[in-house]
C-alpha positions in Angstrom: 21.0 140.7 153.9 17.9 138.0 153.8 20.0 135.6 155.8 20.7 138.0 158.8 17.1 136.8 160.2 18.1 133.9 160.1 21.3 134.1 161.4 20.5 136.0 164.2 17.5 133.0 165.5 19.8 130.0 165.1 23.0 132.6 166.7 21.3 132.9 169.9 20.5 128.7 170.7 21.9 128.7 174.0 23.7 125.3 173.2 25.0 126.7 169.8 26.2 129.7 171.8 28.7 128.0 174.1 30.8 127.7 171.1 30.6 131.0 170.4 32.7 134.0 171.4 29.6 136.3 171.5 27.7 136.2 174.9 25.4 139.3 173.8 22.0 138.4 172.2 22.5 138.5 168.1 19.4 140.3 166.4 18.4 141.1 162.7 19.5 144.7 162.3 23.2 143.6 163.8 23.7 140.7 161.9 22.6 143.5 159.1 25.1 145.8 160.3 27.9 143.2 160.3 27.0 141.9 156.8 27.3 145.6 155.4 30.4 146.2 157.2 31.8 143.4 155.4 31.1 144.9 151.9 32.4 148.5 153.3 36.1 147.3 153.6 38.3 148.7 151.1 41.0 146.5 152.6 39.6 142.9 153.6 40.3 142.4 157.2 37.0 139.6 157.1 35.7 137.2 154.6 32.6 135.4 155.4 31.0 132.7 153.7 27.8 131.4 154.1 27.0 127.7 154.9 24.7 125.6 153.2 23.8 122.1 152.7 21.2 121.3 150.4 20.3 125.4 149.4 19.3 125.9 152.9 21.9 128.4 155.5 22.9 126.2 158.7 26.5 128.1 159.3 29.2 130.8 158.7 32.9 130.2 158.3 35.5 132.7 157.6 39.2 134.3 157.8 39.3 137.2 160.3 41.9 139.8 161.2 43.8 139.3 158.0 47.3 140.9 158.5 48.3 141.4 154.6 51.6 142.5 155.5 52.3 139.6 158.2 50.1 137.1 155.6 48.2 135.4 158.2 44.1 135.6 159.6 42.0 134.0 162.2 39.8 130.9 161.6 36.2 131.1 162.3 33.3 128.9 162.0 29.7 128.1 163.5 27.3 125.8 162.0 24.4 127.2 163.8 22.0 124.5 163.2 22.7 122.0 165.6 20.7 119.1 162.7 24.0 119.2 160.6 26.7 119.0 163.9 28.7 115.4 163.5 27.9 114.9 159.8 31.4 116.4 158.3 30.2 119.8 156.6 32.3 121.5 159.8 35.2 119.5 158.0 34.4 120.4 154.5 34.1 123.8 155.3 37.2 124.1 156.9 38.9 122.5 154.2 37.6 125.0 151.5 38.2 128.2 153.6 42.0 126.6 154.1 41.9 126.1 150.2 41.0 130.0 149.8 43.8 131.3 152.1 46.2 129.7 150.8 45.8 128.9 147.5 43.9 131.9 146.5 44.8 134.5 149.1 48.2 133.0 149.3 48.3 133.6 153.0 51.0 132.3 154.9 49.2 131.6 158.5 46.4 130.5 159.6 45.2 130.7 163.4 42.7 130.0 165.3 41.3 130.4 169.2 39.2 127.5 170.5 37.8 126.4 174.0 39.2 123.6 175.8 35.6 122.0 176.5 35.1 121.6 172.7 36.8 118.8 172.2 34.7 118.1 169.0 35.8 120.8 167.2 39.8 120.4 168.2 39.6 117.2 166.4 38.3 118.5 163.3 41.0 121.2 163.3 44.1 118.2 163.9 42.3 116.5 161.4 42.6 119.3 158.7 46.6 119.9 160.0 46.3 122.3 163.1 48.6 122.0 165.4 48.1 123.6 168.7 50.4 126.7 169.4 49.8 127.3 172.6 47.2 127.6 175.9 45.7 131.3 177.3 44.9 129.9 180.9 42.0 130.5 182.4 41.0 133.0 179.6 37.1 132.2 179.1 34.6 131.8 181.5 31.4 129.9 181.1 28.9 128.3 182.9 30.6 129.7 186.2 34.3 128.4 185.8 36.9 129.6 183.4 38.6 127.4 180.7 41.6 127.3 178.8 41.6 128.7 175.3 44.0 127.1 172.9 45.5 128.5 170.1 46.0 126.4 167.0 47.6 127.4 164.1 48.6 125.6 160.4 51.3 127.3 157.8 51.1 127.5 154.3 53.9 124.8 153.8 52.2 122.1 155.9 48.5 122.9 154.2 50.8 122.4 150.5 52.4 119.3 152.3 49.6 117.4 153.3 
C-alpha cells in the first residue's frame, strides 16, 4: 500500500504514459484499490510485482488474465521511471516474470499486446523469445492517429528451448 503514492506520480508522466494502456489520470486511493483487489482474489487472474533497482520502486511487471484452464496470461510491464529506460532491468524483469509462469506457474502461454510506435520495447520482447502473433489494425489511437497493436506471444516449449 506505501508504494501506491508513488505509483500513481511516476503513472501519470505524460511520456511514461504513451506506453501505457491507461489514458485516465492514476491517483493514490486507485492504485490502493487495485493493490487490494489483487490480494482479494481467491482465484489469481493478476500477479504483480514490484520493480526495484537498488531498494528504490521504478516499475511494475506482471501476468494478467490468467486462463488456468486454457494455461496462458497476458504480459505487462512499465518501468515508470523514465532514469532506468535503456539500462536492461525491462529485460531482466521480463525474464523473471517468464521464469515464474512457466517454471513455477507452469503456464503454457504467454501473450502480450504492444504498440507499433514502441519499437523499444518489441525488441526486448524478440529478444526474450516473442514472436509476433498477429496485428489489430488501427486499434489505438494516440496523439491524433491510430496505430497498430501487435500481439506477441511465447509458448512454454520455446521459453524451455531457449
Amino acid at each position: 500500500m506505501k508504494d501506491a503514492e508513488i505509483l500513481a506520480k511516476m503513472g501519470n508522466d505524460i511520456e511514461v504514459r504513451d506506453y501505457l494502456s491507461n489514458v485516465f489520470p492514476y491517483t493514490e486511493l486507485g492504485e490502493e484499490e487495485f493493490v487490494k483487489s489483487l490480494s482479494l482474489q481467491k482465484v489469481p487472474t493478476d500477479i504483480v510485482f514490484g520493480i526495484e533497482v537498488e531498494g528504490k520502486l521504478v516499475g511494475t511487471a506482471g501476468i494478467h488474465r490468467i486462463n488456468w484452464a486454457s494455461r496462458n496470461c497476458y504480459f505487462g510491464i512499465a518501468i515508470y521511471d523514465k532514469r532506468f529506460w535503456n539500462r536492461g532491468i525491462g529485460t531482466e524483469a521480463t525474464r523473471l516474470v517468464l521464469r515464474y509462469a512457466f517454471e513455477y506457474l507452469n503456464l503454457h502461454k504467454v501473450l502480450l499486446e504492444v504498440y507499433e510506435y514502441n519499437e523499444r520495447a518489441v525488441k526486448v520482447y524478440e529478444k526474450v523469445g516473442f514472436r509476433v502473433e498477429g496485428r489489430l489494425r488501427k486499434n489505438h489511437y494516440w496523439k491524433g492517429e491510430y496505430h497498430d497493436v501487435i500481439v506477441m506471444g511465447i509458448l512454454q516449449e520455446e521459453y524451455f528451448g531457449r
